[in-house]
C-alpha positions as CSV (number, residue, x, y, z in Angstrom):
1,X,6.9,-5.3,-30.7
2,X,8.7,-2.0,-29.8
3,X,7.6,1.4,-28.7
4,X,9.6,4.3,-28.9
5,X,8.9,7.4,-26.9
6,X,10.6,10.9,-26.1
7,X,10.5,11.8,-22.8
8,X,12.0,15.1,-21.2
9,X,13.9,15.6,-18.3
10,X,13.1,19.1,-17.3
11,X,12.5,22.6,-18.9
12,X,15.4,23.1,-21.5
13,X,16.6,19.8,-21.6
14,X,17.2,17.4,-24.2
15,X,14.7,14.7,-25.2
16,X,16.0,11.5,-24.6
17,X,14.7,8.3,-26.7
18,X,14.1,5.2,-25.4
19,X,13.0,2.0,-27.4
20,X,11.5,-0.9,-25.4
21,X,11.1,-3.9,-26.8
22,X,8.4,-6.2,-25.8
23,X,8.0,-10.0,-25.9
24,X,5.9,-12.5,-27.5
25,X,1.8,-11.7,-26.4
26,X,-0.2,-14.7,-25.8
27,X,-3.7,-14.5,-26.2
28,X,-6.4,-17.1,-24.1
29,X,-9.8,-17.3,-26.1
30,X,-13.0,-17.2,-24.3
31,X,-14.8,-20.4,-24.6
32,X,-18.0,-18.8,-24.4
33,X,-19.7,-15.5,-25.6
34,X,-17.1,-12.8,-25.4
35,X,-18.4,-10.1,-23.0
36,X,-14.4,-8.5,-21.4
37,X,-10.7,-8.6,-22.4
38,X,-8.3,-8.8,-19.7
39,X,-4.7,-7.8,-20.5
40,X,-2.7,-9.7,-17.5
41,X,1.1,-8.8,-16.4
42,X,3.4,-10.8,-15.3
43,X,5.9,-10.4,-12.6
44,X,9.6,-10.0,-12.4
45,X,11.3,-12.1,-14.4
46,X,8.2,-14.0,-15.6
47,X,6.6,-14.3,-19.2
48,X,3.2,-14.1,-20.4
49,X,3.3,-17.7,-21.4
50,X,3.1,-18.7,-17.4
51,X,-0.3,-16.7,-16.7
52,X,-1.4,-17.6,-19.6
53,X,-1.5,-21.2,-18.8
54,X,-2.8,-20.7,-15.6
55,X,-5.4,-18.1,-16.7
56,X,-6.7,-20.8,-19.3
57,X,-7.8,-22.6,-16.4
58,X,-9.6,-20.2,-14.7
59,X,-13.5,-20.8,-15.1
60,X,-14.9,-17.3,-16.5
61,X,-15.6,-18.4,-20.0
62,X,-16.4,-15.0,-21.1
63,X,-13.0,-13.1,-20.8
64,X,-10.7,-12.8,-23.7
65,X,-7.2,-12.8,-21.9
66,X,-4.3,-11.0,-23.3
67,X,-1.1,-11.8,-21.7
68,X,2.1,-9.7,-23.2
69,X,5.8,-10.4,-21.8
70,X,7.6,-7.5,-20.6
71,X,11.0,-6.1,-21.9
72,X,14.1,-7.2,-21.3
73,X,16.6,-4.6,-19.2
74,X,18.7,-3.9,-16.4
75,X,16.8,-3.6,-13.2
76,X,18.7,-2.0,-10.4
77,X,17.4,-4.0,-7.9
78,X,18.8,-7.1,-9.3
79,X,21.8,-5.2,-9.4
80,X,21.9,-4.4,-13.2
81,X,20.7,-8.0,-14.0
82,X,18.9,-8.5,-17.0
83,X,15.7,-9.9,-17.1
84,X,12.1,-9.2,-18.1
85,X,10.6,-6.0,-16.5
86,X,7.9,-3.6,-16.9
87,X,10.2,-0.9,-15.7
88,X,13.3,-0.4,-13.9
89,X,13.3,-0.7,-10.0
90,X,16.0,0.2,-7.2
91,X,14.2,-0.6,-4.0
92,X,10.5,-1.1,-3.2
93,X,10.5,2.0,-0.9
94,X,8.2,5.6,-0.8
95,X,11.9,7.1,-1.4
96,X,12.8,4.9,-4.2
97,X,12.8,6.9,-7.7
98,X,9.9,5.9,-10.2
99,X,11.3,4.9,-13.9
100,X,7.9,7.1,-15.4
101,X,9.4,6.3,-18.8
102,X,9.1,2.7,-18.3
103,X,5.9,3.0,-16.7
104,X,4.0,5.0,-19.2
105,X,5.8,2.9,-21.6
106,X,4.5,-0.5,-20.4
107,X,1.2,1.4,-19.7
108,X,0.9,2.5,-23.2
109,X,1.4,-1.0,-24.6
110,X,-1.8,-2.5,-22.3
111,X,-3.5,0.5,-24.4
112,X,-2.3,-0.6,-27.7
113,X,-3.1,-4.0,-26.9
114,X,-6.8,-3.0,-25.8
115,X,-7.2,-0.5,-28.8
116,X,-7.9,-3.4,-31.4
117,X,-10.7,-4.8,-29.2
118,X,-14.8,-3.3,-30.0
119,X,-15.5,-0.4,-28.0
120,X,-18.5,1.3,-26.4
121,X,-20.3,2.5,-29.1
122,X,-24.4,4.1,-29.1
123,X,-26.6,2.8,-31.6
124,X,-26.7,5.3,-34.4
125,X,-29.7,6.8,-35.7
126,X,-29.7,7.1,-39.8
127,X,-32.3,9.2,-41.8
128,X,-33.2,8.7,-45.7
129,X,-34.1,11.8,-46.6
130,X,-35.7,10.6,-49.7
131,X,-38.5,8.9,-48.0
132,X,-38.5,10.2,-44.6
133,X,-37.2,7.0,-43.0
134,X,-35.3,6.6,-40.4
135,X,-33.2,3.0,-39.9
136,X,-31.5,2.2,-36.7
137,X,-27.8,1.0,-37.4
138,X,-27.3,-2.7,-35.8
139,X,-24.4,-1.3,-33.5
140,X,-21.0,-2.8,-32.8
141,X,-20.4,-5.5,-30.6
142,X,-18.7,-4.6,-27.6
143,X,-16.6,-5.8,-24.9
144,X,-15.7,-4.3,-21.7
145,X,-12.3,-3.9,-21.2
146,X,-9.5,-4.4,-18.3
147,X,-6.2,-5.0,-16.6
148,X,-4.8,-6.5,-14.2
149,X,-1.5,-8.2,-12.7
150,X,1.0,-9.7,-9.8
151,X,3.5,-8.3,-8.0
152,X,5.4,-5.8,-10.6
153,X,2.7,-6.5,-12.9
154,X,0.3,-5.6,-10.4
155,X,1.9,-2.1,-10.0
156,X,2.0,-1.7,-14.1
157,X,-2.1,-2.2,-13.9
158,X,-2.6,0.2,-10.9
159,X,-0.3,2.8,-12.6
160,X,-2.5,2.0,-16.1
161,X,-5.6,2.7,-14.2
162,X,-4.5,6.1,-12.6
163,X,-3.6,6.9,-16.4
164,X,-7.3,6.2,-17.3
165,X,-8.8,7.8,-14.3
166,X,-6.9,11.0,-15.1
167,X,-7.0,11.4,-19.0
168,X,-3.5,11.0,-19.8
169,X,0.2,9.1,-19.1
170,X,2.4,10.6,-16.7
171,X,4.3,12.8,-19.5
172,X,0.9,14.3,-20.0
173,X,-0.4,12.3,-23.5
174,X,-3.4,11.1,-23.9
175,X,-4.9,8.2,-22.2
176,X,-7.2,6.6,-24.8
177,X,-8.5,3.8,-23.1
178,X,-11.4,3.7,-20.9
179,X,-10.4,0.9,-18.4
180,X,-13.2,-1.1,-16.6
181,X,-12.0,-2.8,-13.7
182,X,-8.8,-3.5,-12.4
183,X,-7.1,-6.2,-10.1
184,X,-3.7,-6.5,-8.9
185,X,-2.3,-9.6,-7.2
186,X,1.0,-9.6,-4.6
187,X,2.1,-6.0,-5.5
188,X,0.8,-3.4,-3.5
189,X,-1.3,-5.5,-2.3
190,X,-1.4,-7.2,1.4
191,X,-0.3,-10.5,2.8
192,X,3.4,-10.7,0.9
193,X,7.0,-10.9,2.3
194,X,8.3,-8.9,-0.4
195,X,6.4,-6.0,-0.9
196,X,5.3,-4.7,2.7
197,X,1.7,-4.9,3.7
198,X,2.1,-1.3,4.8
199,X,2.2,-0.1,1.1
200,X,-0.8,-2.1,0.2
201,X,-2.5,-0.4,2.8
202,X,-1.6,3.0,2.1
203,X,-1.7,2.2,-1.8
204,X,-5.4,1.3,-1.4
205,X,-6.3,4.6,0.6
206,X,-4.7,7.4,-2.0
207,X,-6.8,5.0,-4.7
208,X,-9.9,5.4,-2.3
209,X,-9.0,9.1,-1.9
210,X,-8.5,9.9,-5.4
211,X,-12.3,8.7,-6.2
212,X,-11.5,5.2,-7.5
213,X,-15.2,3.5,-6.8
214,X,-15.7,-0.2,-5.7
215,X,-11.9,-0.5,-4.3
216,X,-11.6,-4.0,-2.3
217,X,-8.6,-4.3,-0.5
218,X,-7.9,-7.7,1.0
219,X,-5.4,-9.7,3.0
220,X,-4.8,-13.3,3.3
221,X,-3.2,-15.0,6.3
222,X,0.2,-16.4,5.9
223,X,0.7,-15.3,2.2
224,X,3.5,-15.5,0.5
225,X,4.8,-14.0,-2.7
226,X,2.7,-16.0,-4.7
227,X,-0.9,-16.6,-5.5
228,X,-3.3,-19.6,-3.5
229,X,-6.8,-20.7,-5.3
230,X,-8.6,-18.6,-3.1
231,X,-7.3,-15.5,-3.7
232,X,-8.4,-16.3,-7.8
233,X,-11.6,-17.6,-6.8
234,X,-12.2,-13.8,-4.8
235,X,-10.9,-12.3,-7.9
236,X,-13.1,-14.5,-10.4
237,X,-16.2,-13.3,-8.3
238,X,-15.3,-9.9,-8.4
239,X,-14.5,-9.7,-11.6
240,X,-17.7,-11.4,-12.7
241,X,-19.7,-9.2,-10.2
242,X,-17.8,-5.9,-11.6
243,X,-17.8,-6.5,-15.5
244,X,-21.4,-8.3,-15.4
245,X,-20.1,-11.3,-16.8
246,X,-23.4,-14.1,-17.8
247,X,-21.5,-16.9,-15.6
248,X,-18.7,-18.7,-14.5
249,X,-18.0,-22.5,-15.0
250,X,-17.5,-24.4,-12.3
């Protein structure tokens, strides 16, 4: 899948076009009564077939789990290296440069991904006005939807979920997705040896500041950049708690 997108520069200059292809989407069923879909990024370098495996496994049988693969490209950091990324990165620093195309490229294709799934929608009112009658339309089922990610991944979802709480993609489009929860994993979050705990911290407080309501932040001893079962048991309560899924197995 591709998505092509023409981003400007500055006043007077010249659109640029960009096309970024993305890999193969692999999709995890829910096993029970579909109440949330979950689109889930991977991390640098990784697939969606990974999470996707691991996320089968994970006991909330009522989340429809979409997990995409990112775009193959240079990334700076790597030194021009070519692997699978949700945008391009030269250092994980406040200084460093943001690719925004990338980002509300990658941002826009959790959208498109969630755009298929049933929506809010208010049960509809119809009146014959032959007879006088009026007969309530059995409304849509919905879902609530989400995203959510580790490490780079992790920053894609927070970056999505800005987009949703502000209306619109950083080149000022429309966001059309109204985003439910989100949860990101080893990115700017605490208790990793590649990302600095400093930016989790700080990343949570301009998300608390900007009006972002139930924000957990949470650090784990000794962490890694990786994920441990109790850091996905925290997230499949919180989730669970947050969406208002019926249950969990166990």
């Amino acid at each position: 899948m591709s998505y092509q997108q023409h981003f400007s520069t500055g006043s007077g200059s010249r659109p640029a076009r960009r096309n970024f292809e993305f890999g193969r989407t692999y999709v995890v069923r829910p096993k029970g009564k579909h109440q949330a879909t979950i689109v889930w990024l991977h991390g640098l370098g990784d697939n969606g077939s990974s999470w996707s495996q691991q996320l089968e496994n994970l006991p909330l049988p009522n989340i429809k789990w979409i997990c995409p693969t990112a775009p193959t490209r240079p990334v700076a950091m790597l030194g021009g290296f070519t692997c699978t990324a949700w945008f391009d990165v030269g250092e994980i620093s406040e200084d460093s440069p943001d690719d925004w195309e990338g980002l509300d490229a990658s941002a826009a294709h959790v959208a498109n991904l969630l755009s298929t799934e049933p929506a809010d929608a208010s049960l509809s009112i119809l009146s014959d006005s032959n007879f006088g009658n009026f007969i309530l339309a059995t409304p849509y089922v919905t879902v609530k939807v989400a995203v959510g990610g580790f490490s780079m991944g992790a920053a894609t979802a927070l970056y999505s979920a800005t987009c949703a709480a502000l209306g619109q993609y950083g080149n000022g489009n429309a966001y059309p997705i109204n985003l439910r929860a989100v949860v990101g994993l080893s990115g700017w979050l605490p208790g990793d040896d590649v990302v600095p705990y400093s930016y989790g911290e700080k990343s949570a407080h301009c998300l608390n500041t900007a009006g972002f309501r139930n924000l957990t932040f949470k650090s784990y001893e000794g962490l890694g950049h990786y994920t441990v079962p109790g850091e996905m048991d925290e997230a499949r309560n919180w989730l669970t708690s947050r969406l208002g899924l019926e249950g969990s197995l166990y």
